[in-house]
C-alpha positions as CSV (number, residue, x, y, z in Angstrom):
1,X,119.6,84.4,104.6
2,X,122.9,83.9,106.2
3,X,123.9,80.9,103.9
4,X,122.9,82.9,100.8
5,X,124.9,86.4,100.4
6,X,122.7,87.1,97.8
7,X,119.3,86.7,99.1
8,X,118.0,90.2,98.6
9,X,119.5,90.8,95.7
10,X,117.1,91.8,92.5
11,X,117.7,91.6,89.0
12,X,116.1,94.6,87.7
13,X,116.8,93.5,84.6
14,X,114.2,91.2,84.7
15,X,111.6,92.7,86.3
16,X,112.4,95.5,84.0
17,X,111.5,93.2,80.8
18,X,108.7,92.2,82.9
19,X,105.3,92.6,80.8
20,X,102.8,92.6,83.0
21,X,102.4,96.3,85.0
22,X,104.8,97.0,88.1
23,X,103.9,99.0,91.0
24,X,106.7,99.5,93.9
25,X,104.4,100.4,97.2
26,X,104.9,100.8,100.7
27,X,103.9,102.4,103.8
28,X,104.9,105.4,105.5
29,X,105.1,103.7,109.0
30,X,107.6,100.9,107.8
31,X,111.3,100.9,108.7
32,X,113.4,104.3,107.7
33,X,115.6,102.9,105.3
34,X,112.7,101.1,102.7
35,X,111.1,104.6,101.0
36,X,115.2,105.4,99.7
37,X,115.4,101.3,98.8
38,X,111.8,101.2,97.1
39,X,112.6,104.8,95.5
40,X,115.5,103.3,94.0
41,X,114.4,100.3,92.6
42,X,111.1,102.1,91.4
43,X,113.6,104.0,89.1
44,X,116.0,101.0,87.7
45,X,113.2,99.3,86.5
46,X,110.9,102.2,85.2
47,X,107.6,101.8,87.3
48,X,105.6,104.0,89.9
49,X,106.1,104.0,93.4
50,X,103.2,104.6,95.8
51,X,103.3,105.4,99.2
52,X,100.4,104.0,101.2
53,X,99.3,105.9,104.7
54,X,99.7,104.5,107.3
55,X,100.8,101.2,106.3
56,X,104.1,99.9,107.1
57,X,106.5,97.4,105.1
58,X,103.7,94.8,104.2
59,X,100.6,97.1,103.0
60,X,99.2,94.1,100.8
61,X,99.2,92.6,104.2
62,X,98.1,95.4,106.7
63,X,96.2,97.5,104.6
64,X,94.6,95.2,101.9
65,X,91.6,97.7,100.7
66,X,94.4,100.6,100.1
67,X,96.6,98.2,99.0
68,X,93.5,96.9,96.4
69,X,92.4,100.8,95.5
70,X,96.3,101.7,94.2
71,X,96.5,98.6,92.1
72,X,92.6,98.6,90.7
73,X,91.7,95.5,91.8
């Protein structure tokens, strides 16, 4: 991350002109700055944001079955 200045940057263009359906989600037990990060971004590039509860940054990883139900897998 340190070698590359630009490693968390997102082109929102591009996952704007993304086809396919996009979902911004995260938990509300994950670190206090991602709900105004994941807010933004939902709104650049046009797509809903869910919260999941009691999930924290990763809930495709921690809460897989919420995680499943928001998406409709």
């Amino acid at each position: 991350m340190v070698a590359d200045p630009h490693w968390g940057a997102l082109d929102t263009a591009a996952v704007a002109a993304f086809p396919g359906r996009v979902r911004i989600t995260h938990g509300d037990t994950g670190p206090e700055w991602l709900p105004d990060i994941a807010q933004v971004v939902a709104g650049r590039i046009g797509c809903p944001l869910t919260v999941i509860p009691g999930a924290g940054h990763t809930p495709h990883h921690t809460h897989p079955e919420a995680f499943a139900a928001v998406i409709g897998a």
